[in-house]
C-alpha positions as CSV (number, residue, x, y, z in Angstrom):
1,X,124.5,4.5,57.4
2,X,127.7,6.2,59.5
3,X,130.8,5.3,58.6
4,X,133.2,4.4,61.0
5,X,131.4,3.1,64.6
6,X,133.0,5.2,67.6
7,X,134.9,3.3,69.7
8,X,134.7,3.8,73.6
9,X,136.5,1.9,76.4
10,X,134.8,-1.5,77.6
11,X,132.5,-1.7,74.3
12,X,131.3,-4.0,72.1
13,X,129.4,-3.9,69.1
14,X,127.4,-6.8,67.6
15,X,124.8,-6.8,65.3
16,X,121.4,-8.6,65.9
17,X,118.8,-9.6,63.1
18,X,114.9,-9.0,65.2
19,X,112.0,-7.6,64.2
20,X,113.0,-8.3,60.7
21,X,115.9,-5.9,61.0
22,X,119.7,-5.7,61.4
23,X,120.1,-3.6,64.7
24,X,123.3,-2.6,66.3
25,X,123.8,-2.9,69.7
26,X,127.1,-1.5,71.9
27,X,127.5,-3.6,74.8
28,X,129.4,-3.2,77.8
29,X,130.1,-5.2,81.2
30,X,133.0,-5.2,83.2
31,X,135.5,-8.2,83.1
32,X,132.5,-9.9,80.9
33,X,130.2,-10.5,83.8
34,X,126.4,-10.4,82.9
35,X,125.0,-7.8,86.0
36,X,121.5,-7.4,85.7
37,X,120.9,-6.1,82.2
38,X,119.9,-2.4,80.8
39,X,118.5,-1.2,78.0
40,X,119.8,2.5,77.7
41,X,117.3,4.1,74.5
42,X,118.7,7.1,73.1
43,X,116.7,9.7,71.3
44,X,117.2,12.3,68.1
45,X,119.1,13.9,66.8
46,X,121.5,10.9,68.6
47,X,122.5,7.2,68.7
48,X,123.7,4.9,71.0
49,X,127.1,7.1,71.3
50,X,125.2,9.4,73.9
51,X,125.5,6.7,76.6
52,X,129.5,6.5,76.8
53,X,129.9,8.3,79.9
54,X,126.8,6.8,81.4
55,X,128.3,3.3,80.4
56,X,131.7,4.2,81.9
57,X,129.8,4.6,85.2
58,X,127.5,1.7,85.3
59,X,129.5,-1.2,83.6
60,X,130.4,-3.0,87.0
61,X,127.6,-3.2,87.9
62,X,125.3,-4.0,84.9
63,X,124.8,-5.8,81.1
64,X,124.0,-2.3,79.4
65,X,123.1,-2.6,76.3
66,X,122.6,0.6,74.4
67,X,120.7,-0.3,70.8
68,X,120.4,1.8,67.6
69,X,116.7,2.8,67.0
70,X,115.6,1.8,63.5
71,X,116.6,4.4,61.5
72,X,119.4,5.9,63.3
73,X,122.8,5.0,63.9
74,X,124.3,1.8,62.7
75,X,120.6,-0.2,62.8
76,X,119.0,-0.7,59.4
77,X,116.9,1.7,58.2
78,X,114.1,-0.1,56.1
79,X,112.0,2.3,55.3
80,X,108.6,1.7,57.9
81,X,108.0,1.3,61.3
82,X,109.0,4.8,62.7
83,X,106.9,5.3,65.7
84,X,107.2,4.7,69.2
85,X,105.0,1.5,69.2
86,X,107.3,-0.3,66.8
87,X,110.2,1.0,68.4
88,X,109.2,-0.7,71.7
89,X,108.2,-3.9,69.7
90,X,111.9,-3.8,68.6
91,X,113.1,-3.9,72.0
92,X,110.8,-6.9,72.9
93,X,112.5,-8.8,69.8
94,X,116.2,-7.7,70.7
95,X,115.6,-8.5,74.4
96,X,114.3,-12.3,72.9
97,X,117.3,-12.6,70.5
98,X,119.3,-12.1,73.2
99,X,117.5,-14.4,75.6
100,X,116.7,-11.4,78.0
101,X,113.5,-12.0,80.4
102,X,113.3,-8.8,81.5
103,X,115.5,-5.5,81.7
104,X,115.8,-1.9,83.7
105,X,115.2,0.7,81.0
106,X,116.7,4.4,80.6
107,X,115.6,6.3,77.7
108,X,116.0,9.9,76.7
109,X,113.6,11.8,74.4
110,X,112.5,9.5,71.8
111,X,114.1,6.4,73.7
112,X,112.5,7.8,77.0
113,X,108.9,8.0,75.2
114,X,109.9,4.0,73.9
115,X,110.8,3.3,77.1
116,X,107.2,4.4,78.6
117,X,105.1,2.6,76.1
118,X,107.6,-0.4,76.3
119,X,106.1,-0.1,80.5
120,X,102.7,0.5,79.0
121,X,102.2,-2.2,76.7
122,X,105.0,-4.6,77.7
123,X,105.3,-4.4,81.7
124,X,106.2,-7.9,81.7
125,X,109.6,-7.1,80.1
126,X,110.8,-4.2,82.4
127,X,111.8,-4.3,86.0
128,X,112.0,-0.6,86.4
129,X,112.3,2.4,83.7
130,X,114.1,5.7,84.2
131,X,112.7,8.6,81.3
132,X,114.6,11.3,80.9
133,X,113.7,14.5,79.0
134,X,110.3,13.0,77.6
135,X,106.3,13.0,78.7
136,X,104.3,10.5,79.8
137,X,101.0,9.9,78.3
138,X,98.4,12.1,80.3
139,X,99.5,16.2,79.9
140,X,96.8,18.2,82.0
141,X,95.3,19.8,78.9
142,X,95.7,24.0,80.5
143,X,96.3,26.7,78.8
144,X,99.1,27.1,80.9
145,X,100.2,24.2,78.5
146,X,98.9,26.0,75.4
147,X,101.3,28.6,75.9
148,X,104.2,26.3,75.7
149,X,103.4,25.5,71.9
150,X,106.1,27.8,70.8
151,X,108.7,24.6,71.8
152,X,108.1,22.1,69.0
153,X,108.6,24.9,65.9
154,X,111.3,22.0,64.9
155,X,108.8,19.1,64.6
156,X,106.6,20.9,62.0
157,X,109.3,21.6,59.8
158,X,110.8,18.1,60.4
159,X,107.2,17.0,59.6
160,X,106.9,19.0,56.3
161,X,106.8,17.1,53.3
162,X,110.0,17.9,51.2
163,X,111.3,20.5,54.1
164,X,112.0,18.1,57.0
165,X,114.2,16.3,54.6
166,X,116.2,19.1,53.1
167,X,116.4,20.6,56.9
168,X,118.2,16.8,57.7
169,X,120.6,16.6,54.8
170,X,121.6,20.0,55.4
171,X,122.1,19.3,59.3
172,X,121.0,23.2,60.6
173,X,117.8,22.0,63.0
174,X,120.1,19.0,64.1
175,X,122.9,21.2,64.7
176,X,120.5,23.9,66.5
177,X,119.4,21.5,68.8
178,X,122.7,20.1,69.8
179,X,124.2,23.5,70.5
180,X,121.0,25.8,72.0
181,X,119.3,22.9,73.7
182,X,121.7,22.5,76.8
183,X,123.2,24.5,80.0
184,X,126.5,24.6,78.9
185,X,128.7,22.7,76.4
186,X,128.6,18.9,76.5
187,X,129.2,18.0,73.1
188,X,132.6,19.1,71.1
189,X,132.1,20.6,67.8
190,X,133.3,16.7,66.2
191,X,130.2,15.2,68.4
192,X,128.0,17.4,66.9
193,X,129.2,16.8,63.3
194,X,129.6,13.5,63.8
195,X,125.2,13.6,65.4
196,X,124.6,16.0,62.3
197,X,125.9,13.9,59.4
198,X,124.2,10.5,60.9
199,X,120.5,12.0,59.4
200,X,122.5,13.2,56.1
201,X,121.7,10.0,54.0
202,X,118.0,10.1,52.5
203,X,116.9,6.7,54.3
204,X,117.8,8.0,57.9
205,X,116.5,11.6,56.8
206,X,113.2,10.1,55.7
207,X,113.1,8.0,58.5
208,X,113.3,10.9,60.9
209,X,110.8,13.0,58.6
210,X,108.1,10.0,58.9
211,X,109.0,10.1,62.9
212,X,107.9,13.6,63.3
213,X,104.7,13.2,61.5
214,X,104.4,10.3,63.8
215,X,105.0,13.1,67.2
216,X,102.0,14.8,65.4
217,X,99.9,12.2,65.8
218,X,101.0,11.0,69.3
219,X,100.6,14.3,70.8
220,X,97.1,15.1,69.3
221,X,96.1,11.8,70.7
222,X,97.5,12.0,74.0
223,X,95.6,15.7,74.5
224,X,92.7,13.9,73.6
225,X,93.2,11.4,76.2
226,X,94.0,8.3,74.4
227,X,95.7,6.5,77.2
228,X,93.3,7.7,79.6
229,X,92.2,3.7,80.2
230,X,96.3,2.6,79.7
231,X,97.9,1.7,83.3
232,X,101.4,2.0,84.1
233,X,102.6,-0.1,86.8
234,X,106.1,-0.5,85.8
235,X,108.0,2.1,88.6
236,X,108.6,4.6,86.9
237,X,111.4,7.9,87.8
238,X,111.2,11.1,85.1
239,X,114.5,13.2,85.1
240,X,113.5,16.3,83.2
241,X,116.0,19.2,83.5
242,X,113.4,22.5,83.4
243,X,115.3,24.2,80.8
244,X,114.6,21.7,78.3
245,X,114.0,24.7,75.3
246,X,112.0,22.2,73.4
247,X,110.1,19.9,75.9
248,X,107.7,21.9,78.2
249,X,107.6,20.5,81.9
250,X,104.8,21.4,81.9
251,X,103.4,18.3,80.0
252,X,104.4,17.0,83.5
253,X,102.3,18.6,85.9
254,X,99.8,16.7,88.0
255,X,100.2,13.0,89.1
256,X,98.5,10.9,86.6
257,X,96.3,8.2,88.4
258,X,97.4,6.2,85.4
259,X,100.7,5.2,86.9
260,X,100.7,3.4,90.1
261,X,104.5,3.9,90.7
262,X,105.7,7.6,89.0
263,X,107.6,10.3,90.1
264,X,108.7,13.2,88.8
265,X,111.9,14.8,89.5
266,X,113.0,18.1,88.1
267,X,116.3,19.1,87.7
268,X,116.4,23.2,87.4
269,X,120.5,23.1,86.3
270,X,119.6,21.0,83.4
271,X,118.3,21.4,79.7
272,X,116.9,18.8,77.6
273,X,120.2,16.9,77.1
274,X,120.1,15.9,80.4
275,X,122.4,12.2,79.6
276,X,124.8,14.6,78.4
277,X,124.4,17.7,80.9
278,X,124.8,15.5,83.7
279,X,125.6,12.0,83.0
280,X,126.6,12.1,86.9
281,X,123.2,12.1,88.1
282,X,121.9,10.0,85.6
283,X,124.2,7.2,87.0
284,X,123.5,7.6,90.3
285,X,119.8,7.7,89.9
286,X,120.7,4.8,88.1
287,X,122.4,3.0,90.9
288,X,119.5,4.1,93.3
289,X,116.5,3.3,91.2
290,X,117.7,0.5,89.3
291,X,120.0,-1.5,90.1
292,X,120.1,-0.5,93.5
């Protein structure tokens, strides 16, 4: 795994053992005080270290509690479970470790697709969910939509037997996402290197690899309608800043009858590292949605 966790102001790190795994969690609440809790779900290439300025603005008034997915980070990597099913089924066991009822949500790319399917086959667990830079489950097959195939050249290679994983050791996709995938700069060359080298080890590199061939068969399944029957009635806000280079918005268009409480917000002055971009917003849609 890493090597040294990063430390930010007003965080804790503990390790819990759920869903048969060691997974680190940074925790954070002013003074000690137990607000309402939050999960906050990160995404690749990333870990729990892409919440600190989100934490620094939502600690008074919340339990945020920002886990390592299996696989990345500090959380045990063992080797199976890498799909967005069993990483919501992880969050269901951390939040009953932890003697959580239920939780508001924010997840970005990977994190944000856990955090719909934690609404979609958990509701009972989330109060309200905030997705950021990720789809829901019902794209308007178009070929509007067709034409945005060009975006996820990286999850073929990552899916490529042999390739993916030479691609994550050697950090260039990792590192071309960080630094091409955003309206300006808000990660310093050390963030970066320090996102890069998380996937260098071959457990976290195969993890990622078995990931992508998961997003293969998530997004044939969702054009073919596989949640057509699935009904979201956790409310629901998308942020998704429109010059995400590598998630269409697109995959957004139309209101899903699906989803009894969902709306879409697009943010043009944003690309797909949108926690990151413009960790402002996300705090006070936070505040507003959430917490309020």
């Amino acid at each position: 795994m890493p090597n040294e966790i990063p430390q930010v102001e007003g965080v804790e790190h503990r390790y819990v053992e759920a869903s048969g795994i060691r997974i680190h969690v940074a925790e954070a609440a002013t003074d000690g005080s137990e607000g309402p809790p939050m999960l906050l779900l990160h995404g690749w290439p990333q870990h729990w270290y892409m919440w600190r300025r989100v934490i620094a603005g939502l600690r008074s008034g919340a339990r945020l509690l920002a886990p390592d997915l299996r696989g990345f980070g500090w959380t045990e990597a063992p080797g199976h479970g890498y799909d967005g099913e069993t990483f919501a089924a992880d969050q269901v066991a951390l939040l009953d470790a932890l003697g959580i009822e239920r939780a508001f949500v924010i997840g970005h790319d990977w994190g944000g697709w856990t955090a719909m399917l934690l609404g979609l086959l958990h509701p009972e667990r989330v109060e309200r969910m905030i997705v950021c830079n990720a789809p829901h489950p019902w794209p308007r097959v178009s070929p509007r939509l067709a034409t945005e195939a060009w975006r996820s050249w990286y999850t073929w290679v990552m899916a490529t037997p042999g390739l993916g994983r030479r691609a994550l050791e050697r950090g260039w996709i990792a590192r071309n996402i960080l630094t091409h995938g955003n309206v300006g700069t808000p990660f310093s060359d050390a963030e970066v290197e320090m996102f890069v080298d998380s996937f260098r080890e071959p457990p976290r590199a195969d993890a990622i690899v078995h990931l992508y061939r998961y997003y293969q068969r998530v997004f044939r399944q969702a054009l073919t309608q596989r949640w057509s029957d699935a009904r979201l009635t956790v409310p629901t806000l998308i942020l998704f800043g429109v010059r995400d280079r590598y998630v269409s918005p697109r995959l957004l268009e139309g209101q899903p009858p699906q989803a009894d409480d969902m709306r879409v917000e697009l943010v043009p002055d944003s690309g797909h590292f949108i926690v990151n971009e413009l960790p402002e917003l996300v705090i006070e849609q936070a505040r507003e949605f959430l917490i309020r």
